[in-house]
N, C-alpha and C positions, 0 to 999 in steps of 0.2 A: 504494500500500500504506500503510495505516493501523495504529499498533497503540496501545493503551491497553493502561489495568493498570484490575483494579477489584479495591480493595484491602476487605476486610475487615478486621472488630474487632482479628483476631488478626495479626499478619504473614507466618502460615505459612498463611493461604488468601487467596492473591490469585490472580486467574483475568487473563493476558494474553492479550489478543483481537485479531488481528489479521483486519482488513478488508482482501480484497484485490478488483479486477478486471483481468481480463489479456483486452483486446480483441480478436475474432478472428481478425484477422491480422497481430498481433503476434510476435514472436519466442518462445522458450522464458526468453529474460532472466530475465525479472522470478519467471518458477516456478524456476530454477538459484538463483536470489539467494536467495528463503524457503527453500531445501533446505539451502543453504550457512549461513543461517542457524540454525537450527533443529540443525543439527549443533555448531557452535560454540557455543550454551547448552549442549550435553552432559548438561543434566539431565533425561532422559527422565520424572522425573516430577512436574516443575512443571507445573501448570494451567495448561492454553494452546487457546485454539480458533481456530482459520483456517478464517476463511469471504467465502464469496463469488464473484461468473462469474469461472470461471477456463476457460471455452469450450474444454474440453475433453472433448468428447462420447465421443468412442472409448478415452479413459483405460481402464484398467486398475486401479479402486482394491483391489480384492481379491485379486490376484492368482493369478487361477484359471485362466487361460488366458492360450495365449501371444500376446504383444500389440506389435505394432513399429509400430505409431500415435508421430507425433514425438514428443517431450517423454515418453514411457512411462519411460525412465532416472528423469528428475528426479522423476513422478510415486512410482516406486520408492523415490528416495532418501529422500522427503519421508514418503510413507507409511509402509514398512517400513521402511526403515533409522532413523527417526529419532522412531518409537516415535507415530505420527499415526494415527486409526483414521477412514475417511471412514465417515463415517454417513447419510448421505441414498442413499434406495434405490429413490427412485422420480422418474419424469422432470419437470423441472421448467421445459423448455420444447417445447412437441411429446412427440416419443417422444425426446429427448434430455436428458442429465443433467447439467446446467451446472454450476449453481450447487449448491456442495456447504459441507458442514460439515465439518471435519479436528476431531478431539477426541482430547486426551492430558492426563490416562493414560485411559484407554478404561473402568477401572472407575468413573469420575466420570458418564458419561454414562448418561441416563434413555432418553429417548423423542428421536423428532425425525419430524417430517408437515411434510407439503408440502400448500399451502392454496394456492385460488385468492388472484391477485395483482391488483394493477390496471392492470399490463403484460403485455405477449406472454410475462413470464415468474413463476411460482407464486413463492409465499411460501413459506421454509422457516420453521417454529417447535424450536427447541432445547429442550430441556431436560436440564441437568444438576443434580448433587447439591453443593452448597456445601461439605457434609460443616465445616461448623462449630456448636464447643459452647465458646461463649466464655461464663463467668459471674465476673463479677469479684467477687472477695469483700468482703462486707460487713464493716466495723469498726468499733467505735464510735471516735470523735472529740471530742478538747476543744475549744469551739472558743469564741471570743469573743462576750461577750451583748453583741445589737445597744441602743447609746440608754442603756448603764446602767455607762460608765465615771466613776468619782471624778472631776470633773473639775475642782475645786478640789485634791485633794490630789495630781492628775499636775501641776498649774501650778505647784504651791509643789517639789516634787519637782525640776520639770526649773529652776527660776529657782537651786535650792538646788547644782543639780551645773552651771548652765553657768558658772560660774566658774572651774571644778574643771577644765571640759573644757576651754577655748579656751585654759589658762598650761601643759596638757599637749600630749605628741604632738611626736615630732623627726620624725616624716615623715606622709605623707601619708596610709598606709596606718594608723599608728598612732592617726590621730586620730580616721580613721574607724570603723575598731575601736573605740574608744570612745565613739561617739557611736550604731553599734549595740549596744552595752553597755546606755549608759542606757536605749535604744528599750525593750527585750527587758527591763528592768527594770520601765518605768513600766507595760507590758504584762501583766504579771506582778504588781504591783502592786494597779492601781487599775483596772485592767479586770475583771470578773469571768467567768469559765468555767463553762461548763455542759458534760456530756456529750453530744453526738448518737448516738445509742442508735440499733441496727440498724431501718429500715423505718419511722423516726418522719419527722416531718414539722413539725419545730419552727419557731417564725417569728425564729427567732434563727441 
């Protein structure tokens, strides 16, 4: 079992994806572990998709009939109980339904087809809605002109205060304070400012 984040602009749309395969004659472990999991985040509606063979043909992911195929409980808990909607609906190895897609919250989900693969088993394609509108706002900005600072009168400036500055300062912090005193001075000074004005493209 695999899982990443893929985080967008904003922080409030990040889609966790977890890649799972559960071999076929394995245990129900590793389907108990993602149920037990997926219960303990408690937030039914973070973006989250679980996908991948989890070789279980006779599952029950709809729950429309009654179904006592092993692992059907954890199938349950994982599904209904913990707000998971399986979307692949059609078989994707033979006439059996392996490899499936889990999507939550289920209003995120688009589309999902099964395509031939280049193994004994199809391809599934996903599509869901990002559902993000991130525009960060434009403001104009002062900002320093490149190549056209004083640079005779910041030299006589900083020769005229390092005197001033190295017979000051009883500690360490104090002196430093002072010395971005003078910075934020000579900056202010003898550097010259221009506006950068919304959607310009200045070479400064």
């Amino acid at each position: 079992m695999i899982t990443v984040e893929v985080n967008g602009r904003d922080p409030k749309y990040t889609w966790e994806i977890v890649d799972i395969y559960r071999a076929p004659n394995e245990d129900m472990r590793v389907i108990e572990r993602l149920a037990a999991r997926a219960d303990s985040l408690g937030n039914f509606t973070k973006r989250s998709i679980i996908a991948g063979d989890l070789n279980l043909p006779y599952a029950d992911w709809n729950g429309n009939v009654q179904c006592i195929s092993g692992g059907q409980e954890s199938v349950k808990r994982l599904g209904w109980k913990s707000g998971y909607t399986q979307v692949v609906n059609n078989s994707t190895r033979g006439d059996a339904l392996l490899d499936v897609y889990l999507v939550r919250p289920e209003n995120l989900f688009t589309s999902c087809s099964v395509i031939q693969g280049i193994s004994d088993h199809c391809g599934v394609l996903l599509e869901v809605e990002w559902k993000e509108i991130y525009c960060r706002p434009e403001v104009e900005r002062l900002v320093p002109v490149y190549h056209k600072a004083d640079t005779i009168g910041l030299q006589t400036f900083l020769r005229d205060k390092f005197s001033i500055w190295v017979s000051n300062g009883g500690c360490v912090e104090e002196v430093w304070n002072n010395f971005k005193s003078i910075i934020l001075q000579c900056i202010e000074r003898f550097i010259p400012h221009r506006i950068l004005r919304k959607n310009s493209d200045p070479d400064y």
